[in-house]
C-alpha positions as CSV (number, residue, x, y, z in Angstrom):
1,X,0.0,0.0,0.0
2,X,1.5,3.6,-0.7
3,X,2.3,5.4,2.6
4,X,0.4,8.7,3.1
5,X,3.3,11.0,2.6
6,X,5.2,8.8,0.1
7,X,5.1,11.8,-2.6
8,X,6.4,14.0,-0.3
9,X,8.9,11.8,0.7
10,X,9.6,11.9,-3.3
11,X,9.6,15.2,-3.6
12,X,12.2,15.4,-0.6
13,X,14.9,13.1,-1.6
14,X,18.4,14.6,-2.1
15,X,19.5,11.9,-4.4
16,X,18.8,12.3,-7.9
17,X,19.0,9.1,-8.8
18,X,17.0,7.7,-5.7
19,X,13.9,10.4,-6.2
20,X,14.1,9.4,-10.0
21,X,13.6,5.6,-9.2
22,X,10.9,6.5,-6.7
23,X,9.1,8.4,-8.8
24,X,9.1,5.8,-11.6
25,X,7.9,3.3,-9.0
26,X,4.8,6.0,-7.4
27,X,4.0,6.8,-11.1
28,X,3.2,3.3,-11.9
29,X,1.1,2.9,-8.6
30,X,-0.9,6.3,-9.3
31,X,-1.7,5.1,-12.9
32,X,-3.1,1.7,-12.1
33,X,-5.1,3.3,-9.3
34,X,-6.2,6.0,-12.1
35,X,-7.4,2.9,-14.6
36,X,-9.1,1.6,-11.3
37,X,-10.8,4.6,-10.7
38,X,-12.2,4.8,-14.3
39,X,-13.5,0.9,-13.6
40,X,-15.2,2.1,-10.6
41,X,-16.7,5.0,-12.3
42,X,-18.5,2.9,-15.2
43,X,-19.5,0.4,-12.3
44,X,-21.1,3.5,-10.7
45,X,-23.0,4.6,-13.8
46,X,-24.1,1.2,-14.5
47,X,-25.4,0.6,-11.4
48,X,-27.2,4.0,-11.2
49,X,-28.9,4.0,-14.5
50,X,-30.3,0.1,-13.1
51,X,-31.6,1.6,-10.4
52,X,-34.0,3.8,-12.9
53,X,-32.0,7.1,-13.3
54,X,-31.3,7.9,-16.8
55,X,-27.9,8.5,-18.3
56,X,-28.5,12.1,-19.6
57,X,-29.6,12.5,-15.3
58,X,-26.7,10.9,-14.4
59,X,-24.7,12.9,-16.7
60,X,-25.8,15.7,-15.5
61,X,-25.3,14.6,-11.6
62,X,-21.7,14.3,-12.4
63,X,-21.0,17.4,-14.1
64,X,-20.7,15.2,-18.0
65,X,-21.7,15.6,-20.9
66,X,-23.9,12.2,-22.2
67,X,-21.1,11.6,-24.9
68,X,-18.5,11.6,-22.6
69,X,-20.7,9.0,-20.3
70,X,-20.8,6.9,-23.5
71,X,-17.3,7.0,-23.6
72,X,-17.0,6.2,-20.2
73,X,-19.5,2.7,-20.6
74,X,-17.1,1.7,-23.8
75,X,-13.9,2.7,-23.4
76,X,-13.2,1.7,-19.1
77,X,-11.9,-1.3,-17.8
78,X,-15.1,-4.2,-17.5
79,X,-16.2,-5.0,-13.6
80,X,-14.3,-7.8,-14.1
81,X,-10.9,-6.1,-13.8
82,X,-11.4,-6.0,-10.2
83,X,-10.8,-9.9,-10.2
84,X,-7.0,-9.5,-10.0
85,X,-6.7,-6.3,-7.3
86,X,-5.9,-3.0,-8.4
87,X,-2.4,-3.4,-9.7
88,X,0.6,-3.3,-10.5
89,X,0.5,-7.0,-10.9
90,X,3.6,-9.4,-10.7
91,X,3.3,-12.4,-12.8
92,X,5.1,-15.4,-10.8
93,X,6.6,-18.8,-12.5
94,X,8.6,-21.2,-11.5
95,X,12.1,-21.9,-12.0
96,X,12.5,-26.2,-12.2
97,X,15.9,-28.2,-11.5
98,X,17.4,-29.2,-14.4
99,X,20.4,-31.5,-14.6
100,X,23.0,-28.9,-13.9
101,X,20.8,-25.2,-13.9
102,X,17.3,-24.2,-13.0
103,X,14.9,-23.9,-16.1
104,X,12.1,-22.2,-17.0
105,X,9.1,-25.2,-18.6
106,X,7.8,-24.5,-21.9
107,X,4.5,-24.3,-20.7
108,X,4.8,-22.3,-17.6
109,X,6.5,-19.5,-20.0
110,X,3.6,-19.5,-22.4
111,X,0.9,-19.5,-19.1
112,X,2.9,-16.5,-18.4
113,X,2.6,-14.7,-21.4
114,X,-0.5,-15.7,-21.9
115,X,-1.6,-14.5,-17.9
116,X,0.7,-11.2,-19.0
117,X,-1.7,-10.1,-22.3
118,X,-5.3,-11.2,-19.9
119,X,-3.8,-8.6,-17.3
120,X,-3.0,-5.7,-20.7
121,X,-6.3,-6.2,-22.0
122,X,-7.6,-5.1,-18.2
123,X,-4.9,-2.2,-18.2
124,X,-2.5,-3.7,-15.6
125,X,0.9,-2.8,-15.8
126,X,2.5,-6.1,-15.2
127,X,6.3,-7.4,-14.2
128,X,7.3,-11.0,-14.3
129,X,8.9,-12.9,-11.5
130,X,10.8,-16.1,-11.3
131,X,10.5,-18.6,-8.1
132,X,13.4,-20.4,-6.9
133,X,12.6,-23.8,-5.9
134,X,13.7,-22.9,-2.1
135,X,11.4,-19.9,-1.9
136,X,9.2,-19.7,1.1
137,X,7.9,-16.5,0.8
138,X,6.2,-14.4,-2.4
139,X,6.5,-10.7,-3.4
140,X,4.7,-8.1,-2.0
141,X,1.5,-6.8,-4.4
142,X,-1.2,-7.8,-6.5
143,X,-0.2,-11.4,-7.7
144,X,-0.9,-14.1,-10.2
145,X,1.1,-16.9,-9.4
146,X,1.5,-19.9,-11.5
147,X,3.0,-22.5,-9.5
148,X,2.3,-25.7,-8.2
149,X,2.9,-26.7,-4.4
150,X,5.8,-29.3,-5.6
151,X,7.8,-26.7,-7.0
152,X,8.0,-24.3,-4.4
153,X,7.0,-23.9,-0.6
154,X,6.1,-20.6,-1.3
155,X,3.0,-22.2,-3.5
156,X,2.1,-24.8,-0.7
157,X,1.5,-22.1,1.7
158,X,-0.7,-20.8,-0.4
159,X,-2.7,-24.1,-1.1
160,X,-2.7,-25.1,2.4
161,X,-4.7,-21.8,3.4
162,X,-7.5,-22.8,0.7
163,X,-10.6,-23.9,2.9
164,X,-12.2,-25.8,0.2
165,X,-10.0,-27.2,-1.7
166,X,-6.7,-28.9,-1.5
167,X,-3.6,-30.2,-4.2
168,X,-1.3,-33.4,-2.8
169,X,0.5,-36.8,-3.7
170,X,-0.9,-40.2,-2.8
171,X,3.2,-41.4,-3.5
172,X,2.4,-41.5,-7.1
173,X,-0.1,-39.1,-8.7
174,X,-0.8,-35.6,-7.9
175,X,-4.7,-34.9,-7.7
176,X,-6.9,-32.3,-6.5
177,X,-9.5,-32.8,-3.6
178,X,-12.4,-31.2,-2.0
179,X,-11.8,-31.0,1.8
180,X,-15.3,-31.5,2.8
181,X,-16.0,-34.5,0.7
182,X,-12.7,-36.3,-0.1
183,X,-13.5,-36.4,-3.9
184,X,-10.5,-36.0,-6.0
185,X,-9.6,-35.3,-9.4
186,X,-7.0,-37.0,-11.2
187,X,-5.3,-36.0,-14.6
188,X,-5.4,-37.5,-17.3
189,X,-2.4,-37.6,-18.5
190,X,-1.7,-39.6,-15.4
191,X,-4.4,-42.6,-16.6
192,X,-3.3,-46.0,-17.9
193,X,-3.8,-44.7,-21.1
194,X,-2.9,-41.3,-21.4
195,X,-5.1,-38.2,-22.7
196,X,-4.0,-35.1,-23.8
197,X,-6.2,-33.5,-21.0
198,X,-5.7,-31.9,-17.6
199,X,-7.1,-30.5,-14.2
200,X,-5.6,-27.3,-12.4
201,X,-6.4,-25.7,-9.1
202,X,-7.3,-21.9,-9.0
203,X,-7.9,-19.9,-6.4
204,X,-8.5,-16.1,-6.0
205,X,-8.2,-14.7,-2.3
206,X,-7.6,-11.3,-0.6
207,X,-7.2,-9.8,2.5
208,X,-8.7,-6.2,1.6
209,X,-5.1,-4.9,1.0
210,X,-4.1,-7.4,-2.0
211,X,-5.4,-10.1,-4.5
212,X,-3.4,-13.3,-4.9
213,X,-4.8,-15.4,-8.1
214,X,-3.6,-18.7,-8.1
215,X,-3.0,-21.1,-10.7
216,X,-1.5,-24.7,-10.3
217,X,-1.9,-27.7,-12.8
218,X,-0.9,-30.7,-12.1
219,X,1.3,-30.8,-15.0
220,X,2.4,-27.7,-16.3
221,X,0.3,-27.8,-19.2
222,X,-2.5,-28.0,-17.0
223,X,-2.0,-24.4,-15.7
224,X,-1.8,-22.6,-19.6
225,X,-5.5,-24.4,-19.7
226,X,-6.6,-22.8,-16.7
227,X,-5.2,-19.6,-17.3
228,X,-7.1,-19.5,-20.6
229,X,-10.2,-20.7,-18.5
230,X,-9.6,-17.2,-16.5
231,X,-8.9,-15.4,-19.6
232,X,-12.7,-16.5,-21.5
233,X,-14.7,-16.6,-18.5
234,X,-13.6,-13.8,-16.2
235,X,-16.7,-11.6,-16.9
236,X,-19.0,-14.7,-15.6
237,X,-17.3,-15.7,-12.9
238,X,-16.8,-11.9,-11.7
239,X,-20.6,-12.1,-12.2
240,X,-20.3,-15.2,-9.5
241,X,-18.2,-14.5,-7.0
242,X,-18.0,-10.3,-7.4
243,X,-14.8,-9.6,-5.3
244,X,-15.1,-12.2,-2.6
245,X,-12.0,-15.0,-2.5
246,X,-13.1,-18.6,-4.0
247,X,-12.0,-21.9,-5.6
248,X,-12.0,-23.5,-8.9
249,X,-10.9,-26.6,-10.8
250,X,-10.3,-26.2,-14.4
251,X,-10.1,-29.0,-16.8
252,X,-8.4,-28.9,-20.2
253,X,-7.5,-30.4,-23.5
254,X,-4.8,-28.9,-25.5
255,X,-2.8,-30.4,-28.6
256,X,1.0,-29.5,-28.1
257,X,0.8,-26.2,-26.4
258,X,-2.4,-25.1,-27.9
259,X,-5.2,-25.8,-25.9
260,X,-8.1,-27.0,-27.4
261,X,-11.0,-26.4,-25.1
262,X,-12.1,-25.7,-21.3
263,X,-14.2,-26.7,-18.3
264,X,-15.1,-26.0,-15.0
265,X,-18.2,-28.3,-14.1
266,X,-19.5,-26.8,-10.6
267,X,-17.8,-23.2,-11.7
268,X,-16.1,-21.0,-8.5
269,X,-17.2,-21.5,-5.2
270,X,-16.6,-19.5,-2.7
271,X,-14.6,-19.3,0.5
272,X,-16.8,-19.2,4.1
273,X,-16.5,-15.7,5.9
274,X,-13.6,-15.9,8.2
């Protein structure tokens, strides 16, 4: 969160290059909060003109002109945006052992990219952050992680403060289970015969000061699919869940790198009130 005198504290500096860096840092933080503001606004509108009051009225409440309230309705950031916090975002992957180095998969770079352009399209400026296997703790901010719990504590933390649902080993396969009922889901690219089909866990959660989306297939692929999922579907399940924090499984199909459809068959479902 910005601290109340941070621009003065700017403004003060003595060193050049120290005020410069700050300033590059606060002007990214006022911008996103200046594309959040514009969402709010066309939330506002909406919302007013449902509850009866015509758009020339409400144009007139706020001191605009009825074009520029049509602008406003086309041109701001959907309700939606508010899925993923207020931004900046950091987009994190994981790094994997290799034989000799730490790599980046194939698959976790492209649900990357591919998380990177869903954040654009919503105006979030974004950065890209790499977890080392050993890392226990994740960066401050707005995040979308993609990461499963075997490839970093940092990930298991987060899936071991989902209430609902839960992502572990049985010695052999990972699989996904609801806490309340036991019932797992496998992948099946695990099966005796193998598809060219996944499941990923998702979960969104906040704490009022940040959003953390979540994404973790149980193979790598599995986590592009459900970053697509997020990508086609983020207007309905805003529609669902509006800002509260919830759970989803996302099954995929995908051909090489491409994936070929999505599902999510009992859709978000949201965490209890603490």
């Amino acid at each position: 969160m910005l601290e109340p005198d941070e621009f003065a504290g700017v403004r003060r500096d003595p060193d050049p290059v120290s005020r410069a860096r700050r300033a590059t840092a606060l002007l990214s933080v006022y911008q996103q909060r200046s594309t959040e503001l514009a969402r709010l606004r066309r939330v506002a509108v909406e919302e007013a003109h449902r509850n009866g009051m015509a758009y020339v009225k409400i144009a007139d409440e706020i001191g605009l002109t009825k074009g520029r309230i049509t602008q406003i309705r086309s041109s701001a950031p959907g309700p939606e945006r508010a899925l993923f916090g207020v931004g900046p975002v950091t987009v994190v992957v994981p790094y994997r052992r290799g034989h000799e180095r730490l790599l980046l998969a194939a698959e976790d770079v492209a649900a990357g990219d591919h998380a990177t352009r869903m954040l654009d399209r919503f105006g979030f400026t974004t950065t890209t952050f790499q977890l080392e296997p050993t890392a226990q703790t994740l960066p401050a901010g707005d995040l979308f992680v993609i990461c499963g719990p075997k490839s970093a504590p940092a990930a298991a933390h987060l899936v071991e403060q989902d209430p609902l649902l839960t992502v572990d080993t049985d010695g052999q396969r990972w699989h996904i289970t609801e806490r309340a009922t036991g019932v797992a889901s496998y992948s099946p690219m695990d099966d005796g015969r193998p598809e060219p089909a996944d499941v990923a866990y998702v979960s969104r959660r906040t704490d009022g000061q940040r959003v953390v989306t979540h994404v973790a297939g149980l193979h790598a692929i599995g986590s592009l699919g459900a970053v697509q999922h997020l990508a086609e579907h983020a207007a309905e399940i805003y529609q669902a869940t509006g800002e509260t924090s919830f759970s989803l499984v996302v099954a995929s199909t995908h051909d090489g790198l491409e994936i070929t459809s999505t599902t999510s068959d009992d859709g978000p479902q949201p965490w209890p009130a603490p």
